[in-house]
C-alpha positions, 0 to 999 in steps of 0.5 A, spaced: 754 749 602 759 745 606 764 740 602 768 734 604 773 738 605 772 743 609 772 737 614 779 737 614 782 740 621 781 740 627 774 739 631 773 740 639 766 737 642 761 743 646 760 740 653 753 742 653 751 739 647 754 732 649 749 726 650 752 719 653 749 714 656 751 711 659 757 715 660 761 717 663 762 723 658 769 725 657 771 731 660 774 733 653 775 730 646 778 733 640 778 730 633 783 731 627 782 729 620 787 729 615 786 728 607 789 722 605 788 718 598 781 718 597 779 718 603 781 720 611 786 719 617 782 721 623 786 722 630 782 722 636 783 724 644 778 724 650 780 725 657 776 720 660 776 721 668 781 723 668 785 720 663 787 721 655 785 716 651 788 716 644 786 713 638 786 713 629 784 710 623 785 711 616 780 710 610 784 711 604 777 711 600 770 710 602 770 703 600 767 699 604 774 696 605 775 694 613 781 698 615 785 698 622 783 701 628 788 704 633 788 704 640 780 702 641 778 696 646 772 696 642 775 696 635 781 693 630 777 695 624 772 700 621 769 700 613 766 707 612 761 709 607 760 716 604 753 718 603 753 724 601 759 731 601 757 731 607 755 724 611 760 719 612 757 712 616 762 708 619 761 701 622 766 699 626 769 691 627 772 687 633 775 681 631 770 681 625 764 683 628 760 688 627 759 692 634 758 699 632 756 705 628 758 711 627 754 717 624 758 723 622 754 730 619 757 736 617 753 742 618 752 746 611 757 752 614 762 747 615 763 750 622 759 744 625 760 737 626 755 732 629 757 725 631 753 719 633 755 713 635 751 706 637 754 700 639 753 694 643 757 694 649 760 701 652 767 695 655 763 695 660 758 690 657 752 694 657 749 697 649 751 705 649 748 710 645 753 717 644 751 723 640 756 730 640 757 736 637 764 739 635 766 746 633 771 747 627 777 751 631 780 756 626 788 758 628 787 766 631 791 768 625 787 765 619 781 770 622 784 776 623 784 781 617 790 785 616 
């Protein structure tokens, strides 16, 4: 069974088994997430048409708290709840609103991630509803047997 800790690293999206809509989908997304107090730092980078996207957080702890967000239009702030070892429900904030939710999952393995996310407007002013599986990159040297 899969821990909180084996989210720690760095997790890269399978293109064939990512739904946004409506879209565009990002050519690439890798997220990394660090241990931080009780909590995590989470970066993310997506290549959306053609650019690079860069944005974080940092939960100290599962709290409820809101904490800042950065380099997302859609967001300033984030309060995050974990629901199990492996369930984590994030709601983000703009300006003190609430305008999205955000589902993490870890598999049993450790190996995947799935992300979902609901929001009420994409930037272009339209509701969007994105889900994405991550796979867990291992360093070559980690794998090999000596």
């Amino acid at each position: 069974m899969a821990s909180a800790g084996d989210l720690h690293g760095t997790w890269k999206r399978l293109p064939a088994l990512a739904f946004y809509k409506p879209g565009p989908k990002p050519e690439s997304h890798v997220r990394v997430y660090e241990h931080f107090a009780e909590g995590l730092k989470v970066s993310c980078t997506e290549i959306i048409e053609g650019k690079e996207i860069s944005w974080h957080y940092t939960i100290p702890a599962f709290d409820g708290k809101v904490y800042p967000v950065y380099g997302r239009n859609d967001a300033d702030g984030i309060k995050a709840f974990q629901l199990s070892e492996t369930e984590v429900l994030g709601i983000f904030i703009k300006d003190g609103v609430e305008t999205a939710i955000c589902m993490r999952e870890l598999s049993s393995d450790g190996r995947t991630l799935i992300v979902i996310e609901s929001g009420a407007d994409d930037g272009q002013g339209q509701p969007y509803w994105n889900t994405a599986v991550f796979t867990k990159q291992v360093a070559p040297w980690t794998s090999r047997k000596l």
